[in-house]
C-alpha positions as CSV (number, residue, x, y, z in Angstrom):
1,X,-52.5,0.9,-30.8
2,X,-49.6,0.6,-28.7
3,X,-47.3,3.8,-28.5
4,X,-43.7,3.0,-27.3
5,X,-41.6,6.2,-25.9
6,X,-38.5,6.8,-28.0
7,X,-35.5,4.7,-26.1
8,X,-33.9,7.8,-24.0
9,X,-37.5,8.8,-22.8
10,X,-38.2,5.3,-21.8
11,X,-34.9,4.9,-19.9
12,X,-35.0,8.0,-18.1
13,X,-38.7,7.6,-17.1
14,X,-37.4,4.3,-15.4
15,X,-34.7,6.3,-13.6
16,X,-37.1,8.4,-12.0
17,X,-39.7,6.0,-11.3
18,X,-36.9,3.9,-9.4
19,X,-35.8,7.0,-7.5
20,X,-39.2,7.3,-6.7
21,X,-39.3,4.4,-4.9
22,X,-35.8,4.7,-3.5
23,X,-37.2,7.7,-1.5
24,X,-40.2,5.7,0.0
25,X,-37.8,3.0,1.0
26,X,-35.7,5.4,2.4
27,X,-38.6,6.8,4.7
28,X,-39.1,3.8,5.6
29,X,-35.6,2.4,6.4
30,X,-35.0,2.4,10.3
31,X,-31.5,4.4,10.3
32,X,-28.6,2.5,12.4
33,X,-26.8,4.0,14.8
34,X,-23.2,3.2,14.3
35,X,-20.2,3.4,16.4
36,X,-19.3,6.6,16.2
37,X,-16.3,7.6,14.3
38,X,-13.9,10.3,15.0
39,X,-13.6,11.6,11.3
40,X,-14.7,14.9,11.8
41,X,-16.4,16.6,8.2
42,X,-16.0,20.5,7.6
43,X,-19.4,21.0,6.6
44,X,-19.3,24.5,4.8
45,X,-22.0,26.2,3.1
46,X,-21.6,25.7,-0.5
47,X,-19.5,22.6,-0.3
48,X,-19.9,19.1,-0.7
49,X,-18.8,16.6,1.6
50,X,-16.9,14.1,-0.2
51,X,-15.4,10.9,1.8
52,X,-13.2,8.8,-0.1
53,X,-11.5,5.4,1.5
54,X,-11.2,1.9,0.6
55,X,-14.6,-0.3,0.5
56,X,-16.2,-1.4,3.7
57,X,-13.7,1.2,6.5
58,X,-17.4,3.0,7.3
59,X,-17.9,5.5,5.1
60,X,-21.2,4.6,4.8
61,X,-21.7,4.3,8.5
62,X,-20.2,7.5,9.0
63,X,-22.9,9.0,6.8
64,X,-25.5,7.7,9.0
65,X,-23.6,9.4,12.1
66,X,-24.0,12.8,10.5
67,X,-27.8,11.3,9.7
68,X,-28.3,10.7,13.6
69,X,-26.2,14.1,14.6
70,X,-29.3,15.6,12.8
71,X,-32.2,14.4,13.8
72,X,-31.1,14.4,17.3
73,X,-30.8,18.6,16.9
74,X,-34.4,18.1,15.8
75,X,-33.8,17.7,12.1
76,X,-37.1,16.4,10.3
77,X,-36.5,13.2,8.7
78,X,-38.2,13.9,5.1
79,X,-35.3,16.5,5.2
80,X,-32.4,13.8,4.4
81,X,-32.4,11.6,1.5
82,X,-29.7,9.0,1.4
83,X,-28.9,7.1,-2.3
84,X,-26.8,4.1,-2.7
85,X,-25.4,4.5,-6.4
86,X,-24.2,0.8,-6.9
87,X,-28.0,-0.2,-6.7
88,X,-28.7,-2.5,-9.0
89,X,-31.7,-0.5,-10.6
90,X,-29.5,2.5,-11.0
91,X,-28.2,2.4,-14.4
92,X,-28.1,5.7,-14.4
93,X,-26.1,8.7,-15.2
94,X,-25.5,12.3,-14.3
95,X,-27.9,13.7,-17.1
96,X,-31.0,11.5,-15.3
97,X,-30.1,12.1,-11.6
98,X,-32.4,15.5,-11.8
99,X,-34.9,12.7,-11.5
100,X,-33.8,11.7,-7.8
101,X,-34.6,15.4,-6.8
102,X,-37.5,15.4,-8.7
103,X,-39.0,12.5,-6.9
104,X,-37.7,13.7,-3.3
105,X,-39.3,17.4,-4.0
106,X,-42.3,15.7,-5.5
107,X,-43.7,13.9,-2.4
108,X,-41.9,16.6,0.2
109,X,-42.5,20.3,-1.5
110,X,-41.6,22.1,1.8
111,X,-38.1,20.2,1.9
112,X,-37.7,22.8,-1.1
113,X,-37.6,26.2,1.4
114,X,-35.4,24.7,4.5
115,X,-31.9,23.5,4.8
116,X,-32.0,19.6,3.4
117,X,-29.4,17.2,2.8
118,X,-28.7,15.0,0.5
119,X,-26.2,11.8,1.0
120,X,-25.0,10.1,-2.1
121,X,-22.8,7.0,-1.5
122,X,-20.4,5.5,-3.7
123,X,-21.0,8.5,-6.4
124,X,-18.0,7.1,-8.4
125,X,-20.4,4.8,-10.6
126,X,-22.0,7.9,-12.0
127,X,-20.1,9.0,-14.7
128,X,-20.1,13.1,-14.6
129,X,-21.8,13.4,-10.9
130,X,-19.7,16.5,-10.5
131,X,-21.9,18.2,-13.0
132,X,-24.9,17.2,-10.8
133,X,-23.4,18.1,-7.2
134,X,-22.3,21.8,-8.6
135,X,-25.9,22.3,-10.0
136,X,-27.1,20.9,-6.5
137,X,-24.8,23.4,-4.5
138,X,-25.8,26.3,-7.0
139,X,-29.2,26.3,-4.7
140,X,-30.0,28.2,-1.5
141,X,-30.3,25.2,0.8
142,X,-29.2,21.9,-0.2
143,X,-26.2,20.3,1.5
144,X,-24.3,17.5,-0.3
145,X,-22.4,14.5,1.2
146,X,-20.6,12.1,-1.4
147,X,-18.6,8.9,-1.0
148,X,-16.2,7.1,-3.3
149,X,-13.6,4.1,-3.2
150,X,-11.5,6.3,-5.4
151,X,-9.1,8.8,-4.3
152,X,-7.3,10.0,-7.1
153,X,-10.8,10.1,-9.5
154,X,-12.6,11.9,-6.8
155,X,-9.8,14.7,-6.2
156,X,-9.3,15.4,-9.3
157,X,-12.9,15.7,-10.2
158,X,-13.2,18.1,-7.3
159,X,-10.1,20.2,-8.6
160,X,-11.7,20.5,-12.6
161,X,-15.4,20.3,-12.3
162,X,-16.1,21.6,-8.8
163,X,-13.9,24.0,-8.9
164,X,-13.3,24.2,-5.2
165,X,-17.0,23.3,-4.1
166,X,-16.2,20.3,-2.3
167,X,-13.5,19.2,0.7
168,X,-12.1,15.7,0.9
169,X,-12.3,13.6,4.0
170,X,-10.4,10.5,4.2
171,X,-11.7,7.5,6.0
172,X,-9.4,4.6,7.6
173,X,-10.6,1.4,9.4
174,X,-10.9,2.1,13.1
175,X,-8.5,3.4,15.1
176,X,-7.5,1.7,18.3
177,X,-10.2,4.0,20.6
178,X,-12.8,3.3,18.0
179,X,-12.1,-0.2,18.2
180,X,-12.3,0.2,22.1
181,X,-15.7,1.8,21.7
182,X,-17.2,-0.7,19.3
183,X,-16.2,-3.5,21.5
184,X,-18.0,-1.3,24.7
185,X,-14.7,-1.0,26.6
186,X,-14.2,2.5,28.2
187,X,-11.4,4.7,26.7
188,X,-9.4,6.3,29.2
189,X,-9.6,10.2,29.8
190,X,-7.0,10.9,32.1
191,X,-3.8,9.9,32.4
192,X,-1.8,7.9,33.6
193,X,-3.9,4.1,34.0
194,X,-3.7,2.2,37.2
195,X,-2.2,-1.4,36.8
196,X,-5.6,-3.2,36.0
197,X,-6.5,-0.7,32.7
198,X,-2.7,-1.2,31.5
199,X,-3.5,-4.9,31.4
200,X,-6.9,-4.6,29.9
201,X,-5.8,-2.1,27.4
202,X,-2.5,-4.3,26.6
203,X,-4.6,-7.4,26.3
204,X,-7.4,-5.3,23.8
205,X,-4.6,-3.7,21.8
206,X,-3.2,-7.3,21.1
207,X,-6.5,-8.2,19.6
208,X,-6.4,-5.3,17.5
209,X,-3.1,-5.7,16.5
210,X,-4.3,-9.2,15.1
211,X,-8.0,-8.6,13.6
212,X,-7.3,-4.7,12.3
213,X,-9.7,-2.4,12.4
214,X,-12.0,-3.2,9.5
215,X,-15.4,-2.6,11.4
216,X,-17.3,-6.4,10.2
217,X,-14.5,-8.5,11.2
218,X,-14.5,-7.1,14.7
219,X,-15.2,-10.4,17.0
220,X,-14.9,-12.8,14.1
221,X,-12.8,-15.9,14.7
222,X,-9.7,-15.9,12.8
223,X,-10.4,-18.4,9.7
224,X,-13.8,-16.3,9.1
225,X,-11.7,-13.1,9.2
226,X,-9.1,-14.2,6.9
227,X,-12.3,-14.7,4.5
228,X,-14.2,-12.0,5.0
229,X,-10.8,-9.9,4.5
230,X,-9.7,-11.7,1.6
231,X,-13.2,-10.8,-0.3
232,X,-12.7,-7.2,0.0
233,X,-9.3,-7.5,-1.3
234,X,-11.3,-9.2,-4.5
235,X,-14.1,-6.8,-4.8
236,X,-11.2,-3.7,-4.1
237,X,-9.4,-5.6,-7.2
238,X,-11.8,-6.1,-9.6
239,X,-14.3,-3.5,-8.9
240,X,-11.8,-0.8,-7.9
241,X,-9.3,-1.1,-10.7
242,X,-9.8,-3.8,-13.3
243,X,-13.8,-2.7,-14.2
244,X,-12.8,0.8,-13.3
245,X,-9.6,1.2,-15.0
246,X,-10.2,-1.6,-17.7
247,X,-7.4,-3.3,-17.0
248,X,-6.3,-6.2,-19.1
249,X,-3.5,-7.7,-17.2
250,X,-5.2,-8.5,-14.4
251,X,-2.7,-11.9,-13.5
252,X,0.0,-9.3,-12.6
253,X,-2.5,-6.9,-11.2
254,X,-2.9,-10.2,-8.4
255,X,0.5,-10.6,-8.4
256,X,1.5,-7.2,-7.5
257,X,-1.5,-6.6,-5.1
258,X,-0.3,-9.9,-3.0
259,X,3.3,-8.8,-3.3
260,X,2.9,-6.1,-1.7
261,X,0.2,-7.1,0.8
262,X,2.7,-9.3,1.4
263,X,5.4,-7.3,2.6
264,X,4.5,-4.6,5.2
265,X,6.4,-1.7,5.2
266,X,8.7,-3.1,3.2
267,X,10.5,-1.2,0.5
268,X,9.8,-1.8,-3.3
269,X,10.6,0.0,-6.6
270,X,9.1,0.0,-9.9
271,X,11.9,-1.9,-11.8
272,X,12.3,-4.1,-9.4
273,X,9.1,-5.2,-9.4
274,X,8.9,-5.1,-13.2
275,X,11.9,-7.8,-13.2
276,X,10.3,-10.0,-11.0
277,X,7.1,-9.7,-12.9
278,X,9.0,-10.6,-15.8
279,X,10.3,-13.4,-13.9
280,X,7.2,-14.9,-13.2
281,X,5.9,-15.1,-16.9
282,X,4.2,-11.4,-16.5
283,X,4.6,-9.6,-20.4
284,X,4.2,-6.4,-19.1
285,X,6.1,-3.2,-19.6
286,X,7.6,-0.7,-17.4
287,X,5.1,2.1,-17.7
288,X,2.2,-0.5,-16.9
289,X,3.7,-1.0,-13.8
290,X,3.7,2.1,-12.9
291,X,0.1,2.3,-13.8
292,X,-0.6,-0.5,-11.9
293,X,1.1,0.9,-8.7
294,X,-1.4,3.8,-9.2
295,X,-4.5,2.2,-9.5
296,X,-3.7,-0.2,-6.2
297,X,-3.0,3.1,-4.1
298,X,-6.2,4.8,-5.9
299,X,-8.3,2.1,-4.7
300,X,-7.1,2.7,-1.0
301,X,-5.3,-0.9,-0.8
302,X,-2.3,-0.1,-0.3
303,X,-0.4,3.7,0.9
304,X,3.2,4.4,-0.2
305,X,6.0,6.3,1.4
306,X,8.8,7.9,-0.4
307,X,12.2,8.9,1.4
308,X,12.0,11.9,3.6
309,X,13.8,14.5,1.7
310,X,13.9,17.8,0.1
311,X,14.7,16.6,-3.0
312,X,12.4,15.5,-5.1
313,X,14.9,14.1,-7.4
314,X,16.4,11.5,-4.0
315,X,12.3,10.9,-3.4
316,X,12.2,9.7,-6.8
317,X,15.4,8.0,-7.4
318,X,14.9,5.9,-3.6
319,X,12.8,3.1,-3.5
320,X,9.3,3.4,-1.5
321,X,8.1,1.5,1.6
322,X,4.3,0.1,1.5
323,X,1.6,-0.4,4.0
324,X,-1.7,-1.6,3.8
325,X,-4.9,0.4,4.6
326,X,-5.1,-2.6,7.8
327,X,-2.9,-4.6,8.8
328,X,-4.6,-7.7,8.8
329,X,-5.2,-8.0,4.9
330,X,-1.7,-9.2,5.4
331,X,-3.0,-12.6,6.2
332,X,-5.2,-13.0,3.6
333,X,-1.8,-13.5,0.9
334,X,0.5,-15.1,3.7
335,X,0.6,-16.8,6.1
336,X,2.0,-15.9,9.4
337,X,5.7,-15.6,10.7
338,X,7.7,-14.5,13.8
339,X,8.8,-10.7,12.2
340,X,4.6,-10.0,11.1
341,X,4.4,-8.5,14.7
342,X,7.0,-5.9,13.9
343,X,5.7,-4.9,10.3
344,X,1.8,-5.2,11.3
345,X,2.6,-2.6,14.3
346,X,4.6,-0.4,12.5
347,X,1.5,-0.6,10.0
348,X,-0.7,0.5,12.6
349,X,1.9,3.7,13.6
350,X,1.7,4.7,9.7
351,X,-2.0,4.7,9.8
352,X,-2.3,6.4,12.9
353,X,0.2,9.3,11.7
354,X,-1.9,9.4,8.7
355,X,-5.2,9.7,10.9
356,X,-3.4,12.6,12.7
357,X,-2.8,14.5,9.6
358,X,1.0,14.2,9.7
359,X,2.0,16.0,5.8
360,X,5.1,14.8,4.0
361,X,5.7,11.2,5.6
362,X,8.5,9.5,4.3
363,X,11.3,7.6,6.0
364,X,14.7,8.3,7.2
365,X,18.2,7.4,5.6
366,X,20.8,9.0,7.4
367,X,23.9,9.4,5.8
368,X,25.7,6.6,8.1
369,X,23.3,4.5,6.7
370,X,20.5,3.8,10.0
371,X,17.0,4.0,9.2
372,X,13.8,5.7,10.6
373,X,10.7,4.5,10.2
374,X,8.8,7.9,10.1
375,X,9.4,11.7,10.1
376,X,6.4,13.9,8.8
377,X,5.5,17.6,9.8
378,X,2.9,18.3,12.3
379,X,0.2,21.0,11.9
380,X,2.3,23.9,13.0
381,X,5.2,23.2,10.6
382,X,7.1,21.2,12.9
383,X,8.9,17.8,12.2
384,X,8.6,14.7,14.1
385,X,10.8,11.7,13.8
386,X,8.9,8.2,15.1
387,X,10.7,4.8,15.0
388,X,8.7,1.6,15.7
389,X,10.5,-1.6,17.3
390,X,8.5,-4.3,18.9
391,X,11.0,-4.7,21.5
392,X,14.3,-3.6,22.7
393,X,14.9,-6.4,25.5
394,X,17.8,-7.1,23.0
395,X,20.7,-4.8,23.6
396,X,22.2,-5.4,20.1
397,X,18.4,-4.1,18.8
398,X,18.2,-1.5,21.4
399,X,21.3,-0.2,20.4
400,X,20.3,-0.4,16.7
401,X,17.1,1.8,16.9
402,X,18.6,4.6,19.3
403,X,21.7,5.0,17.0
404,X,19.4,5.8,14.1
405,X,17.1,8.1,15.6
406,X,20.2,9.9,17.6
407,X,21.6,10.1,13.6
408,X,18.6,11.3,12.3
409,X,18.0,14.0,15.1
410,X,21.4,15.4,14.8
411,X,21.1,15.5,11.1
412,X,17.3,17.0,10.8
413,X,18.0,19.4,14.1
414,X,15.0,17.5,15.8
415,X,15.3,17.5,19.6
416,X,12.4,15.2,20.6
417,X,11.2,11.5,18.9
418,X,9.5,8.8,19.7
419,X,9.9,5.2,19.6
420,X,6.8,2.7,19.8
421,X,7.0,-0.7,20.9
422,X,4.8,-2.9,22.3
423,X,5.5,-2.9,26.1
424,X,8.4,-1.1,26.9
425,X,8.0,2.3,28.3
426,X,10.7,4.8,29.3
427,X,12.4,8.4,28.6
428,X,15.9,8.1,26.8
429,X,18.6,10.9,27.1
430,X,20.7,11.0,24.1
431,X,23.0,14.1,23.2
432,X,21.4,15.1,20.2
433,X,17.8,15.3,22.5
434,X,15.4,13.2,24.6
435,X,13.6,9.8,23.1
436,X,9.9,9.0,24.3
437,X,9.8,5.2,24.4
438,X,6.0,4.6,24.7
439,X,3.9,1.1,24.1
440,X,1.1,1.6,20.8
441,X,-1.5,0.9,23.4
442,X,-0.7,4.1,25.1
443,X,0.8,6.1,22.1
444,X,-2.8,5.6,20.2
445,X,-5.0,6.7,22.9
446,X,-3.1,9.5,24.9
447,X,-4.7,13.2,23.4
448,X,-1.6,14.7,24.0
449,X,-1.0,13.0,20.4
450,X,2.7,12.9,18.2
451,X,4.1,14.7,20.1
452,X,3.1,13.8,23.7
């Protein structure tokens, strides 16, 4: 006679069976040793880890960093245990992932007694893994790294149900110097470059400028790129918001995610956008929108800036100005045209502020009307006004872009900004203070950072 376990024993016995044989394979896995990243995790006792970014920037790589980090210090390997959670045979959820420890302490007892860690990546497909990780961190030695492609789920899971036990790192494509070190050419250390590293590093930057900084597209030709590019925008859509949100209107979820993709750093509003979806033959309401807009910015596709102000009442009544986590998934909705140099550079500024850990970014409208591109607060409180032109050989331009930030500086009492382009390079005297005019290739790789 046959005896069949009741349904939840059977399905939980298969979870742990295939944990069981996720931790061989794991043993048995020959760890990568990525380009290193300069995403630097606080690591506290007691506190998870948790990593957040859009799909494929290198959260996972970044996980096998802090992997390497370890066993170079002399780390034993049965001491890490790495878990992808959008495996296949991982139906699972956080009521069965005992089992994973279970498995791990089962073939390695003394892991038990000493410092271990444990990596789980892409945690977000686990309904309740909070519950899990705080039972985890309620032990004596285990230490907890988590990833997710959801920002907004995983904060606000750390704020209820971890209740403080975990710290958020945010992970971008490459920066410029990571770029540099993937493609093994040498990053400056001091300052300034002779002629032949201004060339080399103009010429690289270029490149960048054009491929982004998404780590597998680095060295692909352009048409392979634009594909590669275009199927993270797909999974991002359909993974990341439709299955996760269960969206129904997912036409004028394409439709808003190419829109805006579509138009770097350029400004938008909710109604507006609701009357052109309405335009197009979208049924959709107002509020929808608006939770549209969210779920594209949860899923790390696109960032939004609001004005700079005070006010929270001008930050909501102005429209916002939108840049995408790279630059290049601009080309994978449009196709190319003489002012995408402009918007995909002042992309790249945005993300580097953001990388720097700039706090309230928004843009300038002074009251004469001029725009800056950027003011944000540095670490120590104080504000930092950066505009981005591609180039001033035009005197009318020139003139444009000084005017605003001289407006802006007079009206925000700044004494010092910055102004990126992609060549030019001098020191401006203007009576309300002194304008840096730097080139990005220089302005991303100097230490001396925002303010330099």
């Amino acid at each position: 006679m046959v005896r069949f376990a009741p349904p939840c024993e059977r399905e939980v016995r298969v979870s742990v069976d295939a944990f069981a044989a996720l931790v061989a394979e794991f043993e048995e896995r020959t760890l990568p040793r990525p380009t290193p990243r300069a995403v630097e995790l606080p690591g506290l006792p007691g506190k998870a880890d948790a990593l957040v970014g859009m799909r494929r920037v290198g959260k996972t790589w970044r996980l096998f960093q802090h992997m390497a980090d370890l066993l170079d210090q002399g780390v034993a390997r049965e001491r890490l245990l790495y878990v992808n959670l959008e495996d296949e045979r991982l139906s699972v959820d956080a009521s069965e992932l005992s089992g994973l420890t279970e498995a791990w302490y089962a073939r390695h007892p003394s892991v038990v007694g000493q410092e271990h860690w444990l990596y789980l990546d892409e945690v977000q497909n686990v309904p309740g893994w909070e519950r899990f990780v705080r039972r985890l961190l309620d032990q004596v030695h285990v230490r907890v790294l988590v990833t997710g492609s959801s920002s907004k789920m995983l904060s606000a899971e750390i704020a209820t149900s971890l209740r403080g036990r975990a710290l958020s790192t945010e992970v971008l494509p490459f920066s410029f110097a990571e770029a540099l070190v993937h493609a093994g050419t040498t990053v400056p250390h001091t300052w300034p470059v002779g002629p032949s590293a201004r060339a080399r590093l103009a010429h690289a930057f270029d490149a960048y400028l054009e491929s982004g900084g998404f780590p597998e597209v680095q060295g692909l030709d352009a048409d392979l790129r634009r594909r590669v590019l275009q199927e993270y925008v797909d999974v991002a859509v359909l993974r990341d918001i439709v299955e996760r949100h269960g969206v129904t209107q997912v036409h004028a979820l394409r439709w808003l995610v190419r829109r805006l993709l579509a138009n770097p750093s350029g400004r938008f509003s909710a109604n507006r956008l609701h009357r052109d979806l309405r335009s197009q033959g979208h049924a959709i309401g107002k509020d929808s929108v608006h939770e549209l807009l969210a779920h594209v910015e949860d899923a790390h596709l696109v960032y939004t800036v609001p004005l700079w102000s005070a006010s929270a009442a001008r930050r909501q009544i102005h429209p916002r100005k939108a840049y995408p986590v790279d630059p290049a998934l601009s080309r994978t909705v449009a196709f190319a045209k003489p002012e995408d140099v402009g918007h995909r550079l002042e992309s790249l500024v945005y993300l580097e502020l953001r990388r720097r850990g700039l706090v309230e970014l928004g843009y300038v409208d002074t009251e004469a009307g001029f725009e800056v591109d950027f003011c944000g607060r540095q670490a120590d409180g104080t504000p930092h006004l950066v505009q981005v032109c591609a180039q001033l050989s035009d005197e009318d331009t020139r003139r444009r872009e000084l005017r605003a930030l001289e407006a802006a500086m007079a009206e925000l009492g700044i004494a010092a900004a910055t102004l990126v382009t992609l060549r030019e390079e001098e020191v401006v005297r203007l009576p309300t203070g002194t304008v840096r005019v730097v080139p990005a290739w220089r302005w991303l790789l100097e230490p001396t950072g925002v303010a330099g």
